[in-house]
C-alpha positions in Angstrom: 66.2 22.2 52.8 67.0 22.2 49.2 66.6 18.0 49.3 63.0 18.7 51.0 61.7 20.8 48.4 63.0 18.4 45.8 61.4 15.3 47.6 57.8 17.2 47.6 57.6 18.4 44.6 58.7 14.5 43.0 56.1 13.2 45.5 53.3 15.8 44.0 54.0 15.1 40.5 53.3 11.3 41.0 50.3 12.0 42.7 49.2 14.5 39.9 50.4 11.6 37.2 48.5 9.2 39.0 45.9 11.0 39.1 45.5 12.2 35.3 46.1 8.2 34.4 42.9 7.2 36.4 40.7 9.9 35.1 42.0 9.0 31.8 41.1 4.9 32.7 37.9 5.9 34.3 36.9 7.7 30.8 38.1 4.3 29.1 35.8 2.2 31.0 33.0 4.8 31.2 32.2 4.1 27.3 28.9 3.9 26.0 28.0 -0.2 26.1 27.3 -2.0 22.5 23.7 -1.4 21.9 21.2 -4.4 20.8 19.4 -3.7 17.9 17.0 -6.6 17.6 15.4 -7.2 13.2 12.1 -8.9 12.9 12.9 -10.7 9.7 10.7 -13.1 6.9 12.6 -16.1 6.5 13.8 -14.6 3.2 15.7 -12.4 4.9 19.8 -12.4 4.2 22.2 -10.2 3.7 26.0 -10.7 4.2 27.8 -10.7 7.4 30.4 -8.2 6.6 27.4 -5.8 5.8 25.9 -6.5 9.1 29.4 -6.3 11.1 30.1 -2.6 9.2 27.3 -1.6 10.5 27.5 -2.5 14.5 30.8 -1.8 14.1 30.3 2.2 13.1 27.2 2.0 15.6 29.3 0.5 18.4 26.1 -1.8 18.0 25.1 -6.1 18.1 22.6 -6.5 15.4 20.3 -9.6 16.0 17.5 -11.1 13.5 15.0 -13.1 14.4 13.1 -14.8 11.4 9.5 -15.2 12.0 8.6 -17.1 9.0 6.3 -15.3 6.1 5.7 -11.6 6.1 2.1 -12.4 6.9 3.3 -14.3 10.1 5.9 -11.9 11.2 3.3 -8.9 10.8 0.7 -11.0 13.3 3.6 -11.5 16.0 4.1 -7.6 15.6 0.6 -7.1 16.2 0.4 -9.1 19.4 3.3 -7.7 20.4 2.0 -4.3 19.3 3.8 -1.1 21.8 5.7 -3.7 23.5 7.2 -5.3 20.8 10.3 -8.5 20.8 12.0 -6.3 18.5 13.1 -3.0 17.6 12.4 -3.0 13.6 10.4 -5.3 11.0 12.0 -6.2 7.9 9.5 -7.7 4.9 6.7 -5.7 4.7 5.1 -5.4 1.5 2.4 -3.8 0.0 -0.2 -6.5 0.3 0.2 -5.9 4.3 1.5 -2.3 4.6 -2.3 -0.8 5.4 -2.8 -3.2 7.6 0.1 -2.2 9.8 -0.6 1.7 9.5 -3.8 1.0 10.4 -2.5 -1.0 13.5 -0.1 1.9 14.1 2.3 -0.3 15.2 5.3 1.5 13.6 6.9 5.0 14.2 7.3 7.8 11.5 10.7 8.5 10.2 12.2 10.3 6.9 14.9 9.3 5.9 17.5 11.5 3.9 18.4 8.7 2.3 15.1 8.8 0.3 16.2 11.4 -2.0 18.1 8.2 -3.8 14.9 5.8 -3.8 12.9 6.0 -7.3 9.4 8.1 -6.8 7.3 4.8 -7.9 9.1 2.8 -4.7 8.0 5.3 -2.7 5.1 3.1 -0.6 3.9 5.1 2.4 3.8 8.4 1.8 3.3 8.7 6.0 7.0 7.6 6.4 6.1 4.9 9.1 7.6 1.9 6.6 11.2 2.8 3.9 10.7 1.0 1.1 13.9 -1.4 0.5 14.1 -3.6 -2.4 11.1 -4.8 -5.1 10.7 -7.8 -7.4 8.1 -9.1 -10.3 5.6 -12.0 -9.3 5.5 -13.9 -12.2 5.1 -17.4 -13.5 8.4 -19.1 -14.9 8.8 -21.7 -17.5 11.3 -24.5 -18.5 12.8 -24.4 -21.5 13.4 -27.4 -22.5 10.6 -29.0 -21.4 8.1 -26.3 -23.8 10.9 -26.8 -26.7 10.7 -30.6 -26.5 7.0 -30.8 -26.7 6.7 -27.9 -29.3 5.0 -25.8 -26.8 4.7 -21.5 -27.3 5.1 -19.4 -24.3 1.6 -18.3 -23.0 0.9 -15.0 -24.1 -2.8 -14.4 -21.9 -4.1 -16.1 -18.5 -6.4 -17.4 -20.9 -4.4 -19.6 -22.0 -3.6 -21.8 -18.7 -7.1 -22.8 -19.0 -6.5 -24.5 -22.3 -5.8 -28.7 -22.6 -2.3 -28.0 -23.9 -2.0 -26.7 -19.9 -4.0 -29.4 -18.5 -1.6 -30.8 -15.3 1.2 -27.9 -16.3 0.6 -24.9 -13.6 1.9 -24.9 -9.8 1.2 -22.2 -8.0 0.8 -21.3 -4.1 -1.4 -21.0 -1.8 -2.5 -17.0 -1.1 -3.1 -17.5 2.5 0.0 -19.2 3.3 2.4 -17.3 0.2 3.2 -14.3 -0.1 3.9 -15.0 -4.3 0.2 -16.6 -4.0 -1.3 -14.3 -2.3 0.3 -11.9 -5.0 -0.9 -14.0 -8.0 -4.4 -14.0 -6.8 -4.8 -10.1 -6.6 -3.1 -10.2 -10.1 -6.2 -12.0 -11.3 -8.6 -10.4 -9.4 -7.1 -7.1 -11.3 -7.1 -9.1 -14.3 -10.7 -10.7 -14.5 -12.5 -8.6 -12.3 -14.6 -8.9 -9.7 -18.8 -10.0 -10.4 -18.2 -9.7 -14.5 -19.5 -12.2 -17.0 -16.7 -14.1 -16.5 -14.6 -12.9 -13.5 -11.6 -14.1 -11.1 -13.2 -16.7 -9.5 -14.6 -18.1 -12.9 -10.8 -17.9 -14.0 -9.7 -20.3 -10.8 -12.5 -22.4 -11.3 -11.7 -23.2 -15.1 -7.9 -23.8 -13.6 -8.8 -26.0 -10.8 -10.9 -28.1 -14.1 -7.4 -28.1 -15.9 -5.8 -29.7 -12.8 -3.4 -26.7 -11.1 -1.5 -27.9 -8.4 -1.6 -25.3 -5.5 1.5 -26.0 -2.5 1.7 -24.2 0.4 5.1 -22.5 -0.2 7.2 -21.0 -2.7 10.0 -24.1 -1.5 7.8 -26.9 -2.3 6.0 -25.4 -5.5 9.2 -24.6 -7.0 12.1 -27.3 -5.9 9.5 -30.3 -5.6 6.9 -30.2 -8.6 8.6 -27.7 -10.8 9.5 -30.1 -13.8 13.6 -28.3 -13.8 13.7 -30.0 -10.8 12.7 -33.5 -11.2 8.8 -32.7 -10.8 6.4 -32.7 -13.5 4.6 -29.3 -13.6 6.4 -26.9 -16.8 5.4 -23.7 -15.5 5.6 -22.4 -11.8 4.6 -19.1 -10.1 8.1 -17.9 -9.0 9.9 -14.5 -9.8 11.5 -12.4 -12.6 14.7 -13.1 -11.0 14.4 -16.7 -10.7 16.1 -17.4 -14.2 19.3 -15.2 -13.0 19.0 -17.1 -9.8 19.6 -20.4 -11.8 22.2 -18.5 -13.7 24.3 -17.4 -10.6 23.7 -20.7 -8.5 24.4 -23.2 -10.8 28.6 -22.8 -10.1 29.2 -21.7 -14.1 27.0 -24.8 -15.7 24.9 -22.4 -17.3 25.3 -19.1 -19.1 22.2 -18.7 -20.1 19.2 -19.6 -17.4 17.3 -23.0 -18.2 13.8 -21.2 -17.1 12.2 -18.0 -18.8 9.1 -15.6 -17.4 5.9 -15.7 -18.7 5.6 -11.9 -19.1 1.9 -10.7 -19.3 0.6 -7.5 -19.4 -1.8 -6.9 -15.7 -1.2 -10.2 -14.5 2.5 -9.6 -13.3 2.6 -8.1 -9.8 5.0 -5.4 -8.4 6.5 -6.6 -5.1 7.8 -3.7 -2.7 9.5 -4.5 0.8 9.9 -1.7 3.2 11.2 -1.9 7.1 9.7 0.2 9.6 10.5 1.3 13.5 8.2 -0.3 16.1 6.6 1.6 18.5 8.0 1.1 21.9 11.4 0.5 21.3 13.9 2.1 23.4 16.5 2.2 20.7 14.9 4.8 18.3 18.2 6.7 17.6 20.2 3.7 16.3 16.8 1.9 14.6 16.9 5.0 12.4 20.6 4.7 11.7 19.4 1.0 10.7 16.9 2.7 8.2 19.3 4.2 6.6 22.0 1.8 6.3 19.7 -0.2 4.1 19.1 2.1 1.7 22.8 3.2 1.5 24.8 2.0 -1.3 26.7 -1.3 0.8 23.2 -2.9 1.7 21.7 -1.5 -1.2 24.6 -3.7 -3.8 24.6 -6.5 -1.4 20.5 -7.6 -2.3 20.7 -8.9 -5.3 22.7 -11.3 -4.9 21.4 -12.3 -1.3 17.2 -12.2 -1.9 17.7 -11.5 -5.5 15.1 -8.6 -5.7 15.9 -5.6 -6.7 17.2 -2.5 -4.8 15.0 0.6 -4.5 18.4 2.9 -4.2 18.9 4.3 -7.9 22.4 4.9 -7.8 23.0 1.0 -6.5 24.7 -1.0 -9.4 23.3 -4.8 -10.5 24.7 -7.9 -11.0 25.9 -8.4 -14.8 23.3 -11.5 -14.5 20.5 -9.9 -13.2 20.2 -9.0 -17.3 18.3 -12.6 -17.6 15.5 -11.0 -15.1 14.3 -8.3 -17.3 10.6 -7.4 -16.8 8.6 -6.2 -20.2 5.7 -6.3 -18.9 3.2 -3.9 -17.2 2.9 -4.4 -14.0 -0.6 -4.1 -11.8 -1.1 -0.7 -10.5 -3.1 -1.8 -7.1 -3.2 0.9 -3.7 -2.4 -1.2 -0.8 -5.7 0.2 1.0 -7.6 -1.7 -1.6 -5.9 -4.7 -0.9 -6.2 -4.5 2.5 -10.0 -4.0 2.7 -10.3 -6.8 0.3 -7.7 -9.3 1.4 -9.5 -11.6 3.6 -13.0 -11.9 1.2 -10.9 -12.5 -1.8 -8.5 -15.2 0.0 -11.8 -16.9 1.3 -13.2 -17.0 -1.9 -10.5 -18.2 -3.6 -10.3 -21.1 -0.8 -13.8 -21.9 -1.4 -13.5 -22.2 -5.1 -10.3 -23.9 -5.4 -9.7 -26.2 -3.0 -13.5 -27.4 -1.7 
C-alpha cells in the first residue's frame, strides 16, 4: 500500500512540474512582438547605428527610415499620404514648412517632458504637434585662400555681392528645390524688403547682372563650383558649420578650416528641425518614446557630428571643433506663418527674376 502511495504522489508531482514548465514556456512565447516604427527622413538624415539599436533594443522595437529626399518633398508625400500615412513619424521639418503642416493637420499633439531641456528660442510650435530637434545658421562660406591670394576683404553687407570685385564669385541654390536657398531668399526678402525703392527682387536682379550661379542643390553648389573644391566660384551659400565640417572630415590635414562664414547681420537665417507624430499611426505609444529619445542626451550628442547642426537639448555637450562654427551674427527673426502665406509668391518671383 505504502509503494502505491509513493508511486502516485511521484506521478502527481511530474504532472504538476510539467505543468508549471509549460505555463512558464507558454509565457516565454506569449511576448509582446518587436514593434515597427517606420521614420520619414530628408536625405540629410543620419544618426549612428548604435543610437538607433539602443533605442529598439529598450523598446523591444525595429526602427526603419525611409529618406524621401528634401524636407519640401518628404512634407508633399506626408500630405498625400495625410491620415493614412507610409510612416509613423516625420523627421526634417523646419520652420519654412512647419505652418504648412499644422495647417494640414497631418501630425498629432504631444508634450514631451523632455522639453524642460530644449532652450525657450527652439521652442517652434507652441501647439506641440512638431519637437523641435537640432538648428543651424544659413550662411554664405568663403575660401580662404582664394580671397587672401587675390587681396580680397570678407563682405561685410549684401551690398556688396553686387559689386565687380564679386562679379562671377557667388553660388547659391535654388529656393524651390533647397532648403539653404529657399532660406537665403527669405533672408533677403527680410533684408531688402518687399515693394521699397530698392527691394528683394531689385537685389536678385543686380546679382543675376553680376553673374551668380544658382544649382539646384546644396551637393552640386558646394562640391562642384565651390572654388575649395576645384570649381571657380569663392563664396558659396552653405552653413555655419561647414568650416568645422572641413575641419573634422579632412582625417587631421587641417587644424584650422580652409573656409570661413560671411557673418551679416539680418541676412543669416536660423534653421530649426523638429519631428512630429502622424496622424493615423497605430504605433502612438512607442512614436512618443521616439520623440523623446531624440531629445535625450545619446541622440542629442550624436548630431553634431552626424548632420553637423546643432542640438536643441542644452545640457548636450559639442564637439571641441564645432568652435570653428561660431555664429556672431544676428539672425532673422521671421514667424513661420509669414513664411508660409508668402512662400509660393516670393519663390515665383524670385524664378521670374532670376532665371527668365
Amino acid at each position: 500500500m505504502t509503494k502505491i502511495i509513493v508511486t502516485i504522489l511521484t506521478i502527481v508531482s511530474l504532472l504538476i512540474f510539467t505543468a508549471c514548465n509549460t505555463e512558464r514556456d507558454s509565457g516565454q512565447n506569449s511576448a509582446s512582438p518587436i514593434q515597427e516604427l517606420v521614420l520619414l527622413v530628408n536625405d540629410s538624415f543620419d544618426i549612428g547605428q548604435d543610437i538607433i539599436e539602443n533605442f529598439e533594443m529598450e523598446n523591444n522595437a525595429k526602427l526603419v527610415i525611409r529618406k524621401g529626399g528634401s524636407s519640401g518633398q518628404v512634407l508633399n508625400m506626408a500630405l498625400l499620404e495625410k491620415g493614412n500615412p507610409s510612416g509613423d513619424l516625420l523627421y526634417g521639418i523646419d520652420n519654412t514648412y512647419l505652418s504648412r503642416s499644422l495647417e494640414e493637420e497631418i501630425f498629432i499633439e504631444y508634450q514631451s517632458p523632455l522639453l524642460e531641456n530644449i532652450k525657450t528660442e527652439m521652442h517652434m510650435d507652441r501647439t506641440y504637434h512638431v519637437t523641435p530637434v537640432d538648428y543651424g545658421y544659413v550662411n554664405i562660406n568663403y575660401d580662404k585662400d582664394y580671397l587672401a591670394t587675390r587681396n580680397l576683404a570678407i563682405p561685410k553687407t549684401l551690398e556688396e555681392l553686387t559689386e565687380p570685385q564679386w562679379k562671377s564669385a557667388l553660388v547659391v541654390q535654388n529656393p524651390a528645390t533647397s532648403s539653404p536657398g529657399l532660406a537665403f531668399l527669405i533672408s533677403t526678402v527680410y533684408y531688402f524688403g518687399e515693394d521699397d525703392d530698392y527691394d528683394y527682387l531689385d537685389y536678385w536682379k543686380d546679382l543675376r547682372a553680376n553673374d551668380i550661379l544658382v544649382k539646384d542643390s546644396w551637393t552640386d553648389a558646394y562640391y562642384t563650383e565651390f572654388s575649395l573644391y576645384g570649381g571657380d566660384r569663392p563664396l558659396v551659400l552653405s552653413y555655419s558649420t561647414s568650416p568645422a565640417a572641413e575641419v573634422f572630415f579632412s582625417d587631421g590635414k587641417y587644424t584650422e578650416p580652409p573656409t570661413g562664414n560671411v557673418l551679416i547681420d539680418k541676412a543669416t537665417f536660423l534653421q530649426i528641425e523638429g519631428i512630429g507624430i502622424l496622424k493615423g499611426t497605430d504605433k502612438v505609444d512607442l512614436a512618443k518614446k521616439f520623440v523623446d529619445y531624440t531629445i535625450d542626451l545619446n541622440f542629442q550628442e550624436d548630431i553634431p557630428s552626424r548632420m553637423f547642426v546643432y542640438p536643441v537639448n542644452s545640457i548636450a555637450k559639442l564637439p571641441d571643433y564645432f568652435s570653428f562654427a561660431k555664429v556672431d551674427s544676428i539672425p532673422q527673426e521671421i514667424d513661420s506663418k509669414t513664411i508660409n502665406d508668402n512662400r509660393d509668391r516670393w519663390i515665383d518671383s524670385w524664378i521670374n527674376v532670376t532665371l527668365r
